[in-house]
N, C-alpha and C positions, 0 to 999 in steps of 0.2 A: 390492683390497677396495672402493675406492671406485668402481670401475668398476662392481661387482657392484651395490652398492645402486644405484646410479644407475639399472642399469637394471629393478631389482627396483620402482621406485618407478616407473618407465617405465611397466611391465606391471601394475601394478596401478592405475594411470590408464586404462588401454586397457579393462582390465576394468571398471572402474566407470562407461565409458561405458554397457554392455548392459546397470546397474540407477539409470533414472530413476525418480523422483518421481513420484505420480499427477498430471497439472494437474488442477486443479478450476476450471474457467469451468462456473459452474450459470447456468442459464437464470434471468434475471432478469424480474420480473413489473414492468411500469411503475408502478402505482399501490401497489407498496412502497419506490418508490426514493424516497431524501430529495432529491435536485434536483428530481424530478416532484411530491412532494408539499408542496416546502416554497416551492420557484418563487424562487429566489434572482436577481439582479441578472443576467443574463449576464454578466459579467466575472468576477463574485463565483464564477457556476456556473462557470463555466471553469479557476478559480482550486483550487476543490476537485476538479475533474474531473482536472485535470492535476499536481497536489500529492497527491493522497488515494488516489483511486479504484483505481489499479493493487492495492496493498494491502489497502483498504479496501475493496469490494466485490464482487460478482460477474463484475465487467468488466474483469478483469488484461489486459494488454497484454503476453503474454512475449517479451520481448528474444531476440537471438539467441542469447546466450551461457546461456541457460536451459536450453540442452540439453547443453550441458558440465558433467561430474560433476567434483568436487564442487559447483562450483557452484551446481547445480542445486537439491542438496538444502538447500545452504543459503539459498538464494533462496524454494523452495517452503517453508521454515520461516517464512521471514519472513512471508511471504502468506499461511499456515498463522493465524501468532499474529493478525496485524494484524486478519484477518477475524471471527478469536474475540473482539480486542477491540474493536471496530466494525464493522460491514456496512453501508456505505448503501447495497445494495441490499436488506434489509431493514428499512430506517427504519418501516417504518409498523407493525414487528410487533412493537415495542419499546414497554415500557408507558410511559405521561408517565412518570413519576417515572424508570426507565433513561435514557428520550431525555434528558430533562432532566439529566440527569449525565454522558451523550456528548458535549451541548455545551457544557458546565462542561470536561468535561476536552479537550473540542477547540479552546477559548478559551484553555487554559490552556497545553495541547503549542505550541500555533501561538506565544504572547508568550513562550515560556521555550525557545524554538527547539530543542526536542525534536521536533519534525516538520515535514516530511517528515524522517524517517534524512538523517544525512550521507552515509552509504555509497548510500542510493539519487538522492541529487542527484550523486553524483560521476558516474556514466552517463545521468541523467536532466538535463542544466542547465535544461530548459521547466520543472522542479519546486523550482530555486532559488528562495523567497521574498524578494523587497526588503523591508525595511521598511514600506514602506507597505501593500506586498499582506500583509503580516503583520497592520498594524493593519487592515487594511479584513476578513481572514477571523476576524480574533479577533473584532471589533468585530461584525459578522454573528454570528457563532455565539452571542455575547452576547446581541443583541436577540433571539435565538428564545427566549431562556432566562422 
């Protein structure tokens, strides 16, 4: 019996290989993006480039294992919600009053180490935040406020 589901859960891996997730990489317009409009510190930019932007933008970087089901779908959820609740590659189409509450809550994620996900630093370690790079992108997101 346990042989059977073993391999019933085998074949139903195999099979869920042949239904991925849409990727959505949409074309990104320079003069919507918040690094180009907002012109942050270079370290600072590099700091949300390499902590945020995967998620948060139209410029994901899919890993390999992105093409492994279920993985995949759960992966493409994440990058799904993260872009619903922020885009910096639409920052500039976002009204003051939204922006201005993007980085109230991106001040807020960054000091209450709610972001980056655990689960995406555990494959990502360049998106580990120190303390310091914590206070220097909260402290940033602040002063735009």
């Amino acid at each position: 019996m346990v042989k059977k589901i073993g391999i019933g859960i085998v074949l139903v891996l195999i099979v869920a290989q042949f239904f991925q997730p849409t990727r959505t990489v949409e074309p990104t317009k320079a003069e919507f993006d918040f690094l180009a409009r907002e012109k942050p510190p270079v370290a600072t930019a590099n700091l949300i480039k390499t902590a945020c932007y995967d998620c948060h933008s139209n410029e994901t970087r899919y890993p390999w294992y992105a093409n492994i089901s279920p993985v995949s779908w759960w992966l493409n959820n994440h990058i799904v919600e993260g872009r619903k609740e922020l885009n910096f590659s639409l920052w500039a189409t976002y009204s003051a009053e939204k922006a201005d509450h993007k980085l109230e809550e991106c001040e807020e994620k960054i000091r209450e180490k709610s972001m980056p996900l655990q689960s995406y630093t555990w494959t990502h370690s360049e998106a580990r935040l120190s303390e310091d790079q914590r206070r220097e992108l909260a402290n940033y997101f602040l002063s735009l406020r």
